[in-house]
C-alpha positions, 0 to 999 in steps of 0.5 A: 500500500502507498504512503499518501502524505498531505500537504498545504498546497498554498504554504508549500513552495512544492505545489506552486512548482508543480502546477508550473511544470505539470501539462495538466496544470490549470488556473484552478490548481494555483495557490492564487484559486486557493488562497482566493477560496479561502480568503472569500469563503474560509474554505481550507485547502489541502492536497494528497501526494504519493511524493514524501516530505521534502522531496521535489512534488512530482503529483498530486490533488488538490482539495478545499474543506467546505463546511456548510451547515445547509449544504454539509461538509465535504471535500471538492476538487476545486470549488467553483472551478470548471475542472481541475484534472489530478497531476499525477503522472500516470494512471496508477498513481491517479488510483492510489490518490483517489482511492485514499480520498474515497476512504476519507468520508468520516466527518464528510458528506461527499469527496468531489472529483472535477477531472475533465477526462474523468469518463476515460477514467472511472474510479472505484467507488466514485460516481457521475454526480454532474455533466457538462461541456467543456469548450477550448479554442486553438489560437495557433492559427493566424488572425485572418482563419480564426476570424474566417472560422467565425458563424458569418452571421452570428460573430462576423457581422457583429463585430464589423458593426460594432467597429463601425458604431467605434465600441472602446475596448480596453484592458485593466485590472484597476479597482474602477474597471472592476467595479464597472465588471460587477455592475455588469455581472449584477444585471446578467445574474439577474437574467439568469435568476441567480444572485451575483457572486459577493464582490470580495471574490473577485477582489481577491482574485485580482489580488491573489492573481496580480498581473495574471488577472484582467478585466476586459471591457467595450464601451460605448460612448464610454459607458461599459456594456459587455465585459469578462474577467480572465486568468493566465496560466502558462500559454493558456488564458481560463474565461472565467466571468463575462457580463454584458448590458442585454439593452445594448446587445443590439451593437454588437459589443459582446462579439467585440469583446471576444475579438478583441480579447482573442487578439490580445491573447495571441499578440501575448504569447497566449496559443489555447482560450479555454472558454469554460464548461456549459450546461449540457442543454445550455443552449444558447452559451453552446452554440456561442462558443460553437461560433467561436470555432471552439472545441467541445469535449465532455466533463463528467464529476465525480462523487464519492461516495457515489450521489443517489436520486435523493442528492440535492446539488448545490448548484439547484439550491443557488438557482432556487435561491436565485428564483427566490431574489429574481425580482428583488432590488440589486442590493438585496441581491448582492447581500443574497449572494454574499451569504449563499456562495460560500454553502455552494462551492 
């Protein structure tokens, strides 16, 4: 049997290393996503590995402790994260981590693992809790085939509009183009019948991330209308959040916004968008990202133990929450978030 050895992968200088190195390695397995979660929800991070004390960390998991009292405690890999694939160097090694995170359900209600190739890789005593799609986006090709592979109608056209109404584009990590971001992501939460994320999230992930954090925003005569925030791992830029002004979708502005940003990206080194998961009967998001030229692949998470037809999700209890607050002023609103997110991870 294995010796599995825990370890505090934001105090541990090993796991930064190991992130930096390992293929796999994403946004949400830095100490910048962990210390994020633990500023803004108390979250505990912790991390198993098969690499003894003091040597060079060659794999490893990374999980957070979420203690709820409506939604139980338990152990998730990552919260809020759209997947976070254990870095372990081969498929054996992937057995002797998990296998030990299954056995340790005394005092939790559930283990969550959010590989995204977990259904080419199913684990013992762990089972499908959730489906989604992933979306990539190649930007090794050059400016001309990446717009050339854009829906004629549905982003081309757009986006020659929107150039033509002169939108402003703008990049920033400033406290004012954040603000601007949030007002933004207020009105599209509400849209969507779900309260908005409390503002120290984003706050700390600015401070957490630094440079590797950026607010990117379209204005029309400058009054913000579509904005998304991104974080950069290595080659790889992670769209996180994105928010618009419905009233003003007419000009376009969302479809700059990617343009832009894309553009952007590639001037600075940056060859995959990862474009994030998508219900699997969202609709609408799917088919934008499609138009994109995007590539769609599969993320099943995984429980231990595994959920049953009883099991309540966490995301259901934020869109009833959100059902909930749908008519209610901003405020209210906000203060609905500030208090359910950190059940919800």
């Amino acid at each position: 049997m294995a010796t599995i050895h825990i370890l505090n992968p934001v105090a541990d200088r090993r796991w930064a290393d190991l992130v930096d190195e390992h293929p796999q390695a994403s946004i949400f397995h830095s100490p910048a996503w962990l210390t994020a979660l633990q500023r803004t929800y108390g979250y505990q991070p912790m991390a198993l590995t098969l690499t003894p004390p003091q040597e060079e960390l060659t794999n490893g998991i990374a999980f957070a402790r979420v203690a709820s009292r409506l939604t139980g405690t338990r152990l998730v890999s990552l919260p809020f994260a759209d997947h976070c694939q254990p870095l372990t160097q081969d498929a054996r090694q992937t057995a002797e981590l998990t296998t030990y995170a299954g056995k340790m359900q005394r005092g939790y209600k559930y283990i969550e693992l959010r590989p995204h190739e977990a259904c080419e890789c199913a684990l013992p005593g762990f089972g499908v809790s959730a489906q989604y799609l992933l979306h990539t986006l190649d930007l090794t090709p050059d400016l001309e085939q990446m717009f050339g592979r854009f829906h004629p109608s549905c982003l081309q056209r757009r986006i020659r509009h929107a150039e033509r109404m002169n939108l402003a584009y703008e990049e920033s990590r400033s406290e004012s183009a954040l603000a601007d971001f949030y007002k933004l992501q207020v009105m599209t939460r509400a849209r969507h019948n779900l309260p908005p994320q409390p503002t120290t999230w984003f706050e700390n992930l600015r401070n957490s991330f630094g440079d590797r954090f950026t607010v990117h925003t379209v204005c029309a005569d400058g009054k913000p209308i579509a904005s998304m925030i991104t974080l950069r791992h290595n080659s790889v830029l992670t769209y996180k959040y994105g928010a618009s002004d419905a009233s003003q979708h007419r000009l376009g502005g969302v479809a700059l916004l990617f343009w832009r940003t894309i553009q952007s990206a590639k001037a600075n080194g940056v060859t995959k968008m990862d474009l994030g998961r998508s219900d699997l009967h969202g609709t609408g998001l799917v088919e934008f990202k499609d138009h994109l030229g995007a590539r769609r692949s599969q993320l099943c998470y995984l429980r231990s133990p595994e959920p049953t037809m009883n099991d309540t999700r966490s995301r259901d209890y934020l869109a009833l929450a959100g059902k909930v607050f749908a008519h209610t002023p901003p405020s209210v609103a906000k203060i609905a978030g500030s208090l359910l997110y950190k059940h919800a991870g």
